[in-house]
KEMI-466394 format. One record per residue (C-alpha): residue number from 1; x, y, z; residue in one letter. Coordinates in pm, whole numbers. Layout:
% KEMI-466394
@k NUM; px X; py Y; pz Z; r a
...
//
This chain:
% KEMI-466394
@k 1; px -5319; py 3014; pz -5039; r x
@k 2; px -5550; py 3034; pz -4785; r x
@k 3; px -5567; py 2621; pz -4702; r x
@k 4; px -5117; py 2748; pz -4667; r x
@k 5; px -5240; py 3031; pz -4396; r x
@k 6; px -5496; py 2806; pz -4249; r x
@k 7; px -5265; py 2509; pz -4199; r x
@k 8; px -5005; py 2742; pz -4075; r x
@k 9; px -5188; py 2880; pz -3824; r x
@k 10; px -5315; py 2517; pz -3741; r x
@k 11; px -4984; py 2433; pz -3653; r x
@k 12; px -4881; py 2777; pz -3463; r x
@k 13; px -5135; py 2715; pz -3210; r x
@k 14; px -5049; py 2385; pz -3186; r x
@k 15; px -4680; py 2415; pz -3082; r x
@k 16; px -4842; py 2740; pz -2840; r x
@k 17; px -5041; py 2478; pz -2652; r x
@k 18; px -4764; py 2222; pz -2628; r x
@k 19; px -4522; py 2546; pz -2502; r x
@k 20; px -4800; py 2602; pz -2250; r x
@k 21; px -4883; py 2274; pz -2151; r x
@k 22; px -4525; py 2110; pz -2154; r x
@k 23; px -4300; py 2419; pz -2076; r x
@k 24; px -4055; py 2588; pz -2327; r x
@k 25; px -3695; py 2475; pz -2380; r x
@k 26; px -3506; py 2766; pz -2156; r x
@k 27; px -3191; py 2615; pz -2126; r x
@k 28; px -3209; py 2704; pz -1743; r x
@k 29; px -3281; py 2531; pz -1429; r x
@k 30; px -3583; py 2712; pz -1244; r x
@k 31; px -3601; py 2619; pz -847; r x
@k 32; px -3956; py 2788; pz -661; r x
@k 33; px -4060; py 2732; pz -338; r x
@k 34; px -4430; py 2716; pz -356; r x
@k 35; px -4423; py 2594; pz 106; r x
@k 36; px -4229; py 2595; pz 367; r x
@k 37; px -4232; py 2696; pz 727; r x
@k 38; px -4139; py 3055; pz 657; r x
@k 39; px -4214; py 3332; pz 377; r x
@k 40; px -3985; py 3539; pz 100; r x
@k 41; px -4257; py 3843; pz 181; r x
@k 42; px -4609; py 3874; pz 264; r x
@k 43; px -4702; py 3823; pz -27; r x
@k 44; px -4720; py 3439; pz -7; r x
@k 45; px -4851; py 3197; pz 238; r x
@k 46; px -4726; py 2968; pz 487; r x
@k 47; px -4770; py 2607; pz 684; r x
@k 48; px -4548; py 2384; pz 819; r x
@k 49; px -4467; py 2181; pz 508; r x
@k 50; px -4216; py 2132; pz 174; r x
@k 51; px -4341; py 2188; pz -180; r x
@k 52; px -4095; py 2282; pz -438; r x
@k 53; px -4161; py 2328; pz -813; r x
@k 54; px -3878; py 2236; pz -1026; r x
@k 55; px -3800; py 2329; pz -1407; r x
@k 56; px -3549; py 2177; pz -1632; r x
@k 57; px -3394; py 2298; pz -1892; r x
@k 58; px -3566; py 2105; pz -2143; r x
@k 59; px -3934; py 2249; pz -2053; r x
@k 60; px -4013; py 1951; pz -1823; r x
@k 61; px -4176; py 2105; pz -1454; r x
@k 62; px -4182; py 1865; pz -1148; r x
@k 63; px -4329; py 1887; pz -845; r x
@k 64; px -4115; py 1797; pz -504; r x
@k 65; px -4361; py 1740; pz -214; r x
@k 66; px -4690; py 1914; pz -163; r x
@k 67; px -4654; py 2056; pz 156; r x
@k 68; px -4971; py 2006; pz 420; r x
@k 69; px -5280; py 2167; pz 228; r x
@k 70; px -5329; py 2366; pz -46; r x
@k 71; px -5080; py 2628; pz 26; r x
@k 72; px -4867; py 2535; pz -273; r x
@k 73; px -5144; py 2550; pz -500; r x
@k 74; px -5205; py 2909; pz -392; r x
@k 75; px -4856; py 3019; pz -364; r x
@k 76; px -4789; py 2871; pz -716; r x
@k 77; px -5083; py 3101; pz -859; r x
@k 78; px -4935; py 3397; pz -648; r x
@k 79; px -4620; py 3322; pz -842; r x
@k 80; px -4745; py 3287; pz -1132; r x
@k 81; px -4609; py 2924; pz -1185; r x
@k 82; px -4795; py 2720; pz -1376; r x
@k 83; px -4908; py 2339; pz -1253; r x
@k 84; px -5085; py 2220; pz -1499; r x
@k 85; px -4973; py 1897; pz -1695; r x
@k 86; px -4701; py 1877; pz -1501; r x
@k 87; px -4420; py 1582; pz -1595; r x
@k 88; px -4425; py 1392; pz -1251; r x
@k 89; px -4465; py 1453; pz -901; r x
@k 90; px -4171; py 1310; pz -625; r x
@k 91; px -4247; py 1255; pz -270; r x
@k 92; px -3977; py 1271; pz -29; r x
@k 93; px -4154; py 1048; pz 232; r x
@k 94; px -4538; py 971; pz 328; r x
@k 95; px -4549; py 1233; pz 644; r x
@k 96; px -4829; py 1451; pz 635; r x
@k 97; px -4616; py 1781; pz 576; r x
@k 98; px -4460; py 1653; pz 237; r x
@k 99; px -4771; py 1399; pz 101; r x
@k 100; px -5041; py 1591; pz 258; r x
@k 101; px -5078; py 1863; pz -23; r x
@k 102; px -5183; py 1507; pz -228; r x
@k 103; px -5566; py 1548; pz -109; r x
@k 104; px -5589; py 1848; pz -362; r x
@k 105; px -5428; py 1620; pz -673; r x
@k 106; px -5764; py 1627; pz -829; r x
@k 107; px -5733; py 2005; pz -941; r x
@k 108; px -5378; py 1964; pz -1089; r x
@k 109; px -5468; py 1902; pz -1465; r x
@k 110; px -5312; py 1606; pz -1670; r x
@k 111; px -5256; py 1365; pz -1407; r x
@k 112; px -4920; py 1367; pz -1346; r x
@k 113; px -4703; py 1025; pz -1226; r x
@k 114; px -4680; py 1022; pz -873; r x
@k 115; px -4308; py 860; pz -725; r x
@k 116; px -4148; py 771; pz -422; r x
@k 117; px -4044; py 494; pz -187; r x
@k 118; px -4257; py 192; pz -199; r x
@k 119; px -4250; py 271; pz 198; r x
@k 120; px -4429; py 631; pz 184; r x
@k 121; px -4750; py 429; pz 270; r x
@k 122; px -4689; py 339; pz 623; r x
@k 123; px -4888; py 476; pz 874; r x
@k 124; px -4693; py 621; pz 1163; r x
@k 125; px -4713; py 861; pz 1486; r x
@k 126; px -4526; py 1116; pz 1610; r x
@k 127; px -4517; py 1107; pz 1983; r x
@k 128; px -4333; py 1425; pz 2172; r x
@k 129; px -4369; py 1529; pz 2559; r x
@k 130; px -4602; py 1735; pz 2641; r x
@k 131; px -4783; py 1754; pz 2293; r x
@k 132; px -5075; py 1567; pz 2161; r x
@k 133; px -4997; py 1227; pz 1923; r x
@k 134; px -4978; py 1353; pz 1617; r x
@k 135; px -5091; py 1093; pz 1300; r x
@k 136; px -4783; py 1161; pz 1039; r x
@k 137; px -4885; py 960; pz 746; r x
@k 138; px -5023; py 990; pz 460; r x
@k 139; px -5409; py 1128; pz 494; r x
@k 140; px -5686; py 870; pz 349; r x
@k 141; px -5778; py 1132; pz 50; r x
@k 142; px -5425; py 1164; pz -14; r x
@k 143; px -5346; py 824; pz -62; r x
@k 144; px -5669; py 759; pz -256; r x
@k 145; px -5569; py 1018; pz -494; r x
@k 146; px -5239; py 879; pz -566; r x
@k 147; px -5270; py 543; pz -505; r x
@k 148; px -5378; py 541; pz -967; r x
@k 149; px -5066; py 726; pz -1064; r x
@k 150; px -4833; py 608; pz -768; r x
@k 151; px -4492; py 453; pz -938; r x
@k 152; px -4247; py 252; pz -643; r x
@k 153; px -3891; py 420; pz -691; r x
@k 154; px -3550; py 185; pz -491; r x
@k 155; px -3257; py 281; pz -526; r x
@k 156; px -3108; py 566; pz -717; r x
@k 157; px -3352; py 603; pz -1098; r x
@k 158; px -3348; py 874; pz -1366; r x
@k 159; px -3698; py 1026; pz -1387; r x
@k 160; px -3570; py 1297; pz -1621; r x
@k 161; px -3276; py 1431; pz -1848; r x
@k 162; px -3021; py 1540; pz -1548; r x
@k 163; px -3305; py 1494; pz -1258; r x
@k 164; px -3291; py 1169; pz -1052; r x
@k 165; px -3420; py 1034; pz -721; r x
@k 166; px -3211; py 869; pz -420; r x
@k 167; px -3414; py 641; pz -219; r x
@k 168; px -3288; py 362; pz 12; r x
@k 169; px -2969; py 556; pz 150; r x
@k 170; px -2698; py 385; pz 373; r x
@k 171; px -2687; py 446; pz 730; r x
@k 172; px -2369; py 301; pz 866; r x
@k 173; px -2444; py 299; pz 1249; r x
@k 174; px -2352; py 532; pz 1442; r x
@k 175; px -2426; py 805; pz 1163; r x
@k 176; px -2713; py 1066; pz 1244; r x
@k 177; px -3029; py 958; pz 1091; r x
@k 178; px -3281; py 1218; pz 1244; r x
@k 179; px -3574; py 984; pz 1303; r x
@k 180; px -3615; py 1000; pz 1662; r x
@k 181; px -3993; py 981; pz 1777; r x
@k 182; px -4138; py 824; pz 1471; r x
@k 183; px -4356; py 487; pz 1578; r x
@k 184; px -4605; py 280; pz 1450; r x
@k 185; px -4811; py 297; pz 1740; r x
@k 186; px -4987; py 550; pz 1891; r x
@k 187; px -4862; py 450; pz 2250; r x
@k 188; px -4493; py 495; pz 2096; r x
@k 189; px -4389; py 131; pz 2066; r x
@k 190; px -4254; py 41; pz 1731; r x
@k 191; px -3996; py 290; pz 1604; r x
@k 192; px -4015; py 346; pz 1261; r x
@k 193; px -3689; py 412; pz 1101; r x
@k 194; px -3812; py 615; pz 787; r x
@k 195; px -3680; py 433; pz 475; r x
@k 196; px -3925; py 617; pz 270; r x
@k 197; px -3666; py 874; pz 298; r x
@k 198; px -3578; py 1023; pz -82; r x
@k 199; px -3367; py 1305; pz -217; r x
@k 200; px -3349; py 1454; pz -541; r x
@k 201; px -3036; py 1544; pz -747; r x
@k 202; px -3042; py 1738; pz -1102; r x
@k 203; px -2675; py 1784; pz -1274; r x
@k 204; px -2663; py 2059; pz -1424; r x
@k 205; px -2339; py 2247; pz -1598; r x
@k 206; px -2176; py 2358; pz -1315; r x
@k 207; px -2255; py 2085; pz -1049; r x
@k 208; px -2505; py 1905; pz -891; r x
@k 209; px -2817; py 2058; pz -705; r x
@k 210; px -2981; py 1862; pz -442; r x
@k 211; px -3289; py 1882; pz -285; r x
@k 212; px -3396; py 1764; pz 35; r x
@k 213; px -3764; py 1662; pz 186; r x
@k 214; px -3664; py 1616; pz 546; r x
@k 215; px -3351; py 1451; pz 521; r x
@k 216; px -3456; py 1153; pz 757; r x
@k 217; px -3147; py 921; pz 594; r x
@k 218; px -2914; py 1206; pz 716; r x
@k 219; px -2772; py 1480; pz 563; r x
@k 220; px -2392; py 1370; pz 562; r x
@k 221; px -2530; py 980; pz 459; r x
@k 222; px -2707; py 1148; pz 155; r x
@k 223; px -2442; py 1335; pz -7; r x
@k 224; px -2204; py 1071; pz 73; r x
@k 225; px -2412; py 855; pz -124; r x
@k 226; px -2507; py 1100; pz -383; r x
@k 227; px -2134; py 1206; pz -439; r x
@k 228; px -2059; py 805; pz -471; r x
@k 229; px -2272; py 806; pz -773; r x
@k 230; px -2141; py 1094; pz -918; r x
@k 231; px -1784; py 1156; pz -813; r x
@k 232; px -1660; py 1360; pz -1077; r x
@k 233; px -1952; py 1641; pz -1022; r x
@k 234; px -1927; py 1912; pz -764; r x
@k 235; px -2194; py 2031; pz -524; r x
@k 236; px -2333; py 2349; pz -619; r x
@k 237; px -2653; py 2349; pz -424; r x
@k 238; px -2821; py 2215; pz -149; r x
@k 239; px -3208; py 2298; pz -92; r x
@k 240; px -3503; py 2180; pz 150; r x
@k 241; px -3526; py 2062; pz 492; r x
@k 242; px -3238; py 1923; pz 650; r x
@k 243; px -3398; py 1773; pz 980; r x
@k 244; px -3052; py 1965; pz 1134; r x
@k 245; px -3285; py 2134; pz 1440; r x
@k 246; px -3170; py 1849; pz 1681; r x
@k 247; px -2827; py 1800; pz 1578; r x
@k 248; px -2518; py 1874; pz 1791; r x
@k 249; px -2208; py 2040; pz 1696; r x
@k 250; px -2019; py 1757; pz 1613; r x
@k 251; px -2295; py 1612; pz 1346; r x
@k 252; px -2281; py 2024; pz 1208; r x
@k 253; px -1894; py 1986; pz 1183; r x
@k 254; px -1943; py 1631; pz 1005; r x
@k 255; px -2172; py 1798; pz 786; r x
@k 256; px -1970; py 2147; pz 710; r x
@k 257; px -1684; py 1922; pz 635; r x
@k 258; px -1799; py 1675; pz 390; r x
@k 259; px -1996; py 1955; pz 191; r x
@k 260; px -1657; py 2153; pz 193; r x
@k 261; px -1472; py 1859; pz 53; r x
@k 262; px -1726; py 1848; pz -257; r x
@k 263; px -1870; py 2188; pz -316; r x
@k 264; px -1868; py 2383; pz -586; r x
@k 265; px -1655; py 2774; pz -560; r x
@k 266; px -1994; py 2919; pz -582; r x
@k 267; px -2215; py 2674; pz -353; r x
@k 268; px -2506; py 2773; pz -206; r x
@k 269; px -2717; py 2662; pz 76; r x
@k 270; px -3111; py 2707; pz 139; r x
@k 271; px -3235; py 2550; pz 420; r x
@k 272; px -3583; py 2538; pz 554; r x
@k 273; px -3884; py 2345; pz 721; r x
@k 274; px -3715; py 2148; pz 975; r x
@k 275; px -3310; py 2238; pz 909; r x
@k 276; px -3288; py 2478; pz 1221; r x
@k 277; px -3197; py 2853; pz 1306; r x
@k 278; px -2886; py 2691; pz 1478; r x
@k 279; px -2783; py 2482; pz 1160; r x
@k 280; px -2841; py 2772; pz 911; r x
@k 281; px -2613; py 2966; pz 1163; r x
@k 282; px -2382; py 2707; pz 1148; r x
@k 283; px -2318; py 2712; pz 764; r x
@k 284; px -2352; py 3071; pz 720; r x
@k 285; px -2005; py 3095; pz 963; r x
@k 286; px -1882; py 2852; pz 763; r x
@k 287; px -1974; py 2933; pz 403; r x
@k 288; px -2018; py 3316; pz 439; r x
@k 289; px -2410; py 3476; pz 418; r x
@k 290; px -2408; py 3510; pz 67; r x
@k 291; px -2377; py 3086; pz -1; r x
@k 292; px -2665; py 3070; pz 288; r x
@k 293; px -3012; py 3184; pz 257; r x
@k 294; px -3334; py 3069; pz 498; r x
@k 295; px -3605; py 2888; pz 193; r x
@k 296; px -3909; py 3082; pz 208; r x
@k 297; px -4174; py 3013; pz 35; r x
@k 298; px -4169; py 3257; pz -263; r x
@k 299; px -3798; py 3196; pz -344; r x
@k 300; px -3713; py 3135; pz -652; r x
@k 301; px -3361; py 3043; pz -746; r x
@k 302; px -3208; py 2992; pz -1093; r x
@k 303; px -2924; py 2794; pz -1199; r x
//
């Protein structure tokens, strides 16, 4: 009898460390923004950056991004979320304010996969009037850190039940493809077209939730290309940085209209980092205030 109660509790604490170190099956989808350029309250912290926490349904947590520093490390413990073990991190593209975050990998417990473009490794420089060059790529300790666990994603690839990354995204010319003052040099000669550029997409019941690094492939180009793979599924959210800021009304229109034409009745739309005050103005006249919310880091969004 007491071997029974012995073995029994064996396996008890057993299935409580895999719940705590793999997740529990919740049968939602669990969205929180642990950076971005604004806050939810003061209760979090802020930089200019992306880091979103993602978990499936199935108990599997992802990490998209890692903003600049360590902010999403602290706003993840302010939250409560937990990032240890996690299943894989994605990186949207090798700029400081996504890969950045990657110097602190050592303290994230269980070594997690790393992914992205083959192309998040190029060094590159931003160069804007009146401002000092700023060195966009991936810091050294960053890519030493991930360099181990880095795994080269083309194309579109399933990294998960439902969750799967876009890389390599069509840009038929003349289409906006916000990359504009990106170069290889640091006296601005060699533009550097961003090809790094990645997206990810989870299906869930009721349609497809996408979420954006920067967006450097385009906004209209990636859902084009998302809804190509999955034509049948509607959009029901769109979430992350949008690299909008720059664009002009006619790109906004482009953009309004082709979401329209695949969106979900109740879509909703959280931009942040670099979308714009003018584009989340934009879509809110379009799509009503309730389908459009600023990011924030501290937001946290269920499906």
């Amino acid at each position: 009898m007491r071997r029974t109660i012995i073995t029994v509790l064996s396996v008890v604490c057993l299935m409580t460390l895999a719940f705590a170190a793999f997740g529990a099956d919740t049968g939602k989808l669990k969205i929180s923004i642990l950076c971005d350029d604004t806050v939810m309250s003061d209760q979090f912290v802020t930089e200019h950056g992306v880091s979103i926490l993602v978990e499936l349904p199935n108990g599997h947590r992802w990490l998209a991004d890692t903003g600049t520093t360590d902010i999403y490390l602290e706003n993840a413990k302010r939250l409560g979320a937990n990032l240890d073990n996690l299943t894989g991190i994605t990186i949207s593209h090798g700029h400081d304010d996504h890969a950045g975050g990657l110097i602190f990998y050592p303290r994230l417990k269980g070594n997690p996969p790393i992914y992205g473009h083959p192309l998040i490794w190029v060094k590159s420089y931003q160069i804007k009037t009146g401002e000092p060059v700023r060195v966009t790529g991936m810091p050294y300790l960053a890519r030493k850190y991930a360099d181990p666990s880095f795994r080269p994603v083309n194309n579109t690839v399933k990294l998960d039940d439902n969750l799967y990354m876009f890389t390599d995204v069509p840009r038929p010319a003349g289409s906006f493809a916000p990359i504009k003052g990106n170069f290889f040099n640091e006296d601005g000669t060699g533009p550097v077209t961003l090809l790094d550029d990645a997206t990810i997409v989870i299906k869930t019941p009721r349609g497809l939730v996408v979420i954006f690094g920067c967006g450097h492939a385009g906004y209209t180009n990636i859902l084009k290309a998302i809804n190509k793979e999955f034509p049948k599924e509607k959009l029901l959210a769109v979430i992350g940085g949008l690299h909008l800021m720059n664009a002009n009304e006619k790109v906004l229109a482009e953009a309004v209209a082709f979401t329209n034409s695949i969106k979900a009745d109740d879509f909703s739309f959280y931009g942040g980092h670099c979308t714009g005050d003018n584009a989340i103005k934009y879509f809110r006249a379009k799509f009503g205030e309730k389908a459009v919310k600023p990011m924030g880091s501290g937001r946290v969004i269920t499906f």
